[in-house]
C-alpha angles and dihedrals in degrees: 000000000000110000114253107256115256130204096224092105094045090048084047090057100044094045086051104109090057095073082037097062101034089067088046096053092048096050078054098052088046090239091148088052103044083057097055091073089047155324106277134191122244092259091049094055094040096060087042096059096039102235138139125277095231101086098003091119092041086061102051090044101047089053081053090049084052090049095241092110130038124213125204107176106323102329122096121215135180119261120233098269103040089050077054104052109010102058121092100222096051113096085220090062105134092170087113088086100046090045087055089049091044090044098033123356090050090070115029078059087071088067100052095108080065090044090060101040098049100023094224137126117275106196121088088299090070115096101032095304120133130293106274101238078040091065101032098053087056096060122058113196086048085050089055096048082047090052092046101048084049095059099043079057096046099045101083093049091040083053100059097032094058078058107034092042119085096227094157094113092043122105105171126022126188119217101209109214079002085173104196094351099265091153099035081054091051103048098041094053095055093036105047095177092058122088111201130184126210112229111203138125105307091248086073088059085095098043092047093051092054102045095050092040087064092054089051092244101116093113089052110034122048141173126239112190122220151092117300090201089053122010123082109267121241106257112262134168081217128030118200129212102184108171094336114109098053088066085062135060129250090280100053100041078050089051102046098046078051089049092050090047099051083051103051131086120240106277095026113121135213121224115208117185118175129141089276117199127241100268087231087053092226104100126026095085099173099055087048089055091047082056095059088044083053088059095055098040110038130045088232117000132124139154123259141201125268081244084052096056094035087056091045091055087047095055087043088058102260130122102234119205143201123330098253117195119226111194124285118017096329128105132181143229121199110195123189124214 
């Protein structure tokens, strides 16, 4: 007999952003951080982060109940993959990203019934306000938090393309809206005989520097500031879109393939990562939601299918090849000119 349906999966959905939540707020009170220099009671934490003693324990233990926090005794320490990923000093902190949804995107997703029904932004750009890089890229300290929370993005499938791709018979690669230069890292640092260049907004140029100083890849990796939509692009054997043509319409994706093709030798390629949807649209849940984040963030972006990106390189010139996954929810495109 068929098993009676259950809610437990519904219930799971709606109390979502609970758990949710509950990590965010903790990557905002430092709690990761404050672990990595030690395990700490309840009472220790509690004073260290500042809170009230009311519902201080529920929340520790209800990190430890999500598996982001272990407990021997009474001390609390990080897990793996927390004291990875979740700590500040580590160069693997991708707790950018989660400080930019705790901070912004927490909170513009309470609006996406509007964003559906109106099919309108819903950031700081939504009721007649500035467009959102606009104003981004006028504030430093916001366009920091924004580098940072894209390279904590980008590391995983930087990661993995500076493996996956052959980039033996390359000598100079170009990173497009390369923020604060996570990929062109990445690939400098497994790949010594190539020279990249990070192409952003001029006012990364300071965030990139520094970034890439720190790695000790400042002789071999620089930044060029422009519009990728209207500036010349630095020459480069490989152009890299990580990330980048979901934030634009049809059009524009159209128009800047066209742009990279027209810039690239015979023979040069185009990498394009993104979290592609499944080409039958059932499956792929986390690139349908960064659609819809896509929605509330962006005038015209959303989120497309491998077989989508494969047909818009082929329309560019290039011969596009296989769907390639990254890890996580990213996959790649490599088209040839």
């Amino acid at each position: 007999m068929t098993a009676p349906p259950t809610p437990d999966r519904i219930m799971t959905l709606v109390r979502g952003f609970m758990a949710s939540r509950t990590v965010l707020s903790a990557v905002e009170l430092g709690l990761f951080g404050a672990l990595a220099e030690g395990s700490q009671t309840a009472g220790e934490l509690r004073e260290r982060l500042g809170l009230h003693p009311r519902a201080a324990r529920d929340f520790f233990d209800a990190l430890v109940a999500l598996g982001m926090l272990r407990r021997t005794d009474d001390r609390y320490h990080n897990t793996p993959e927390t004291a990875a990923f979740l700590d500040p000093a580590r160069p693997s902190y991708l707790g950018g990203l989660a400080e930019m949804a705790g901070v912004r995107s927490y909170r513009f997703w309470g609006s996406l019934t509007e964003a559906l029904r109106t099919g309108e932004p819903q950031n700081e750009s939504g009721n007649g306000g500035p467009d959102f890089f606009q104003a981004l890229y006028a504030d430093p300290d916001r366009l920091r938090q924004f580098a940072a929370a894209m390279s904590g993005a980008s590391l995983a499938p930087a990661m993995v393309v500076a493996e996956l791709f052959d980039w033996s018979g390359v000598d100079t690669f170009c990173d497009l809206g390369t923020a604060r230069g996570t990929l062109p890292v990445q690939v400098a640092l497994r790949h010594p005989h190539l020279r990249g260049v990070g192409f952003d907004l001029p006012p990364l140029r300071p965030v990139f520097s520094e970034f890439v100083a720190a790695r000790g890849l400042a002789d071999r990796v620089r930044f060029a500031g422009g519009d990728f939509f209207t500036d010349p692009l630095p020459p480069a054997g490989v152009y890299v879109l990580g990330r980048v043509l979901h934030d634009w319409g049809l059009a524009a994706k159209r128009h800047l393939l066209k742009r990279v093709y027209e810039a690239l030798p015979a023979g040069g390629s185009v990498i394009v990562y993104d979290m592609l949807i499944d080409d039958d649209r059932r499956t792929h849940a986390a690139g349908l939601l960064m659609s819809l984040n896509m929605l509330i963030e962006t005038a015209d972006g959303f989120d497309y299918t491998g077989a989508d990106c494969q047909g818009w390189l082929a329309e560019a010139g290039f011969r596009p090849g296989p769907v390639q996954p990254l890890l996580g929810p990213d996959s790649m495109v490599v088209g040839v000119k």
